[in-house]
LUMKOLKE-73040 format. One line per 3 residues: their letters; for each residue z, y, x of N, C-alpha, C. Coordinates in steps of 0.05 Angstrom, whole numbers. Each point is the difference from the previous one (the first is absolute). Last residue first. Example, Ala and Ser with C-alpha at 12.3 -4.5 7.8 and 13.67 -1.06 7.14 Angstrom:
2
SA) 142 -45 257 1 24 16 14 22 -15 ~ -1 -115 6 0 24 -18 0 24 18
This chain:
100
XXX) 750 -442 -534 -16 12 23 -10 -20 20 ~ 41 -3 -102 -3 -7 13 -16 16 18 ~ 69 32 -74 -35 2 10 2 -16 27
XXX) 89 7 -101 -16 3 33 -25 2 2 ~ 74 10 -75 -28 -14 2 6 16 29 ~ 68 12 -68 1 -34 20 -28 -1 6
XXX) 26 65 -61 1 10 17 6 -20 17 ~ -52 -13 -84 21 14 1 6 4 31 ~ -73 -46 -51 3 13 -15 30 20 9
XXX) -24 -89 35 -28 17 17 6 28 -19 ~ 55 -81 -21 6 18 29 -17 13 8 ~ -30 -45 -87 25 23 2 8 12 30
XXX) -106 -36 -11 24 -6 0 28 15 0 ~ -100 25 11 19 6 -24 25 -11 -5 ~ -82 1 61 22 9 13 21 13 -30
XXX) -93 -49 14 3 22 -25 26 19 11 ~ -26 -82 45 -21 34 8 9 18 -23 ~ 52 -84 46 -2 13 -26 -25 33 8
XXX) 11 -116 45 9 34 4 -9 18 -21 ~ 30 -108 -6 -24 15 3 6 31 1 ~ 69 -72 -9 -16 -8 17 -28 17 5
XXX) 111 33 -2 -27 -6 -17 -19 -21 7 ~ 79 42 47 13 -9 -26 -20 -7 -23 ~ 12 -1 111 -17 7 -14 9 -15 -21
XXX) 69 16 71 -24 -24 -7 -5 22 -28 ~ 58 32 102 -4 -4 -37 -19 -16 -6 ~ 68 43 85 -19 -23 -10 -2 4 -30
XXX) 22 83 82 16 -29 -15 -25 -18 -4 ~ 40 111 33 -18 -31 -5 10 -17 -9 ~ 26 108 51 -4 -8 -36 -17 -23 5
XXX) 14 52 75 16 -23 0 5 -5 -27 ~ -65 63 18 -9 -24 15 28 -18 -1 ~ -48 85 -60 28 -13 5 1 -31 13
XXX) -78 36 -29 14 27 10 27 -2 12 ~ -54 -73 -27 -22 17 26 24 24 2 ~ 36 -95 -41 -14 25 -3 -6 21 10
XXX) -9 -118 -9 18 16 15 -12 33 -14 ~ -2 -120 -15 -8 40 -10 9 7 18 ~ -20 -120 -13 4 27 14 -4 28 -17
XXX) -8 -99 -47 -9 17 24 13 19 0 ~ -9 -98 -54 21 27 9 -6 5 22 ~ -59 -56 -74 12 0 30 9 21 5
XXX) -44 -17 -82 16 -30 1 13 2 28 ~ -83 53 -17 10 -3 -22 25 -28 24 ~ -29 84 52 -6 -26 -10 3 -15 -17
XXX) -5 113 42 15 -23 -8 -16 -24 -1 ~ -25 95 25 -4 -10 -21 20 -24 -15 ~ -20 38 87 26 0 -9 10 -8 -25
XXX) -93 60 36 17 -24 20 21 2 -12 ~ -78 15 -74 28 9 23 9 -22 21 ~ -106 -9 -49 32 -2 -2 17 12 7
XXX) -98 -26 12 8 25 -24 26 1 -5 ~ -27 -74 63 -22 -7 -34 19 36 -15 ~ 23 -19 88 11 -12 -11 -3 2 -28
XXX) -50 48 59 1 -25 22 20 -21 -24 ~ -11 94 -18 -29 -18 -4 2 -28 11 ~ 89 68 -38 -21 -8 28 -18 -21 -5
XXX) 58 88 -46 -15 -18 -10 -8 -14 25 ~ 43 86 -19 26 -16 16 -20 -36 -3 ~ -31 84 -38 -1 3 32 17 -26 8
XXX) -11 -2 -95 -20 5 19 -1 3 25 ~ 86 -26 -47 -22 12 -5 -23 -2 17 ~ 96 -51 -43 -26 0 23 -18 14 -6
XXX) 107 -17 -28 -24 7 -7 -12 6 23 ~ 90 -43 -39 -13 2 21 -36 4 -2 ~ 106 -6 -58 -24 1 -5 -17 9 31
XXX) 99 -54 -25 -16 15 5 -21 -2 2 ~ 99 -45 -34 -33 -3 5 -13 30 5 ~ 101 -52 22 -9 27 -7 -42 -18 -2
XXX) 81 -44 34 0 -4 -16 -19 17 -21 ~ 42 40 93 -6 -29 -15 3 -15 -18 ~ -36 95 35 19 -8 -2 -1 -34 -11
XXX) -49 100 9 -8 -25 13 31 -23 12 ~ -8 91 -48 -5 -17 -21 -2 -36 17 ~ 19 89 40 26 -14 -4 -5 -24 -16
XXX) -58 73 51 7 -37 9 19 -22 -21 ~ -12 113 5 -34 -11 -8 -2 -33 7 ~ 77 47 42 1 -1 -42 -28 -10 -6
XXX) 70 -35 79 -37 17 0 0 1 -37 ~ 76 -56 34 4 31 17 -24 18 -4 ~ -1 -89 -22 13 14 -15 8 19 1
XXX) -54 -59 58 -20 14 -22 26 11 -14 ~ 27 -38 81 -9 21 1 -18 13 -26 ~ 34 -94 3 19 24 -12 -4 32 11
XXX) -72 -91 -16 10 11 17 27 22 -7 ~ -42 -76 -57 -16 26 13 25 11 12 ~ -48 -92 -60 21 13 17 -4 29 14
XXX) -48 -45 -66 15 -26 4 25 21 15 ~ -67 43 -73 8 3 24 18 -26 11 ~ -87 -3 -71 24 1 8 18 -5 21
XXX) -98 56 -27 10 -24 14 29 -4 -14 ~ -104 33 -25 27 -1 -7 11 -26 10 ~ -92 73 11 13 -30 -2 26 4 -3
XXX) -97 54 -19 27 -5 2 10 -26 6 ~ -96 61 20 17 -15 -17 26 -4 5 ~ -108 71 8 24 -17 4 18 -24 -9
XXX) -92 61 33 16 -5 -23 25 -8 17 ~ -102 11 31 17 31 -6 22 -15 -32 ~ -63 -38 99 6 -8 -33 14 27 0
X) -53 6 86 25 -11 -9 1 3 -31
């Protein structure tokens, strides 16, 4: 398995009102951009080295969050190419996530 990573940045379309009640959730709000980071373990061979979840440029997909299952919603990918440098501002403060 590759040994890196990358970022993506979504903007949140909608999200659930169980994320406001979860302090590690509150950023995922609408209108909100967040930073979503893919590491290594979270990498799958079948989908060219990618995260499941990764997004689609131009199409609003699905979230949901592993710890807090009635925290979800929809967001569209706020980039067209995934940031390996993971330097983007929402990747610099406390709005970043880890795809699993």
């Amino acid at each position: 398995m590759r040994s890196f990573k990358y970022c993506v940045e979504f903007e949140v379309l909608k999200a659930s009102k169980a994320c406001r009640k979860e302090e590690n959730y509150k950023a995922l709000k609408e209108g909100e951009r967040v930073c979503v980071r893919c590491e290594s373990e979270a990498l799958h061979e079948n989908l060219g080295w990618r995260c499941q979840g990764h997004g689609v440029e131009g199409r609003i997909t699905r979230w949901s969050a592993l710890s807090a299952p009635h925290c979800h919603g929809k967001w569209l990918r706020a980039q067209a190419a995934p940031d390996r440098t993971c330097t983007a501002r929402t990747c610099k403060n406390e709005s970043e996530f880890i795809f699993v």
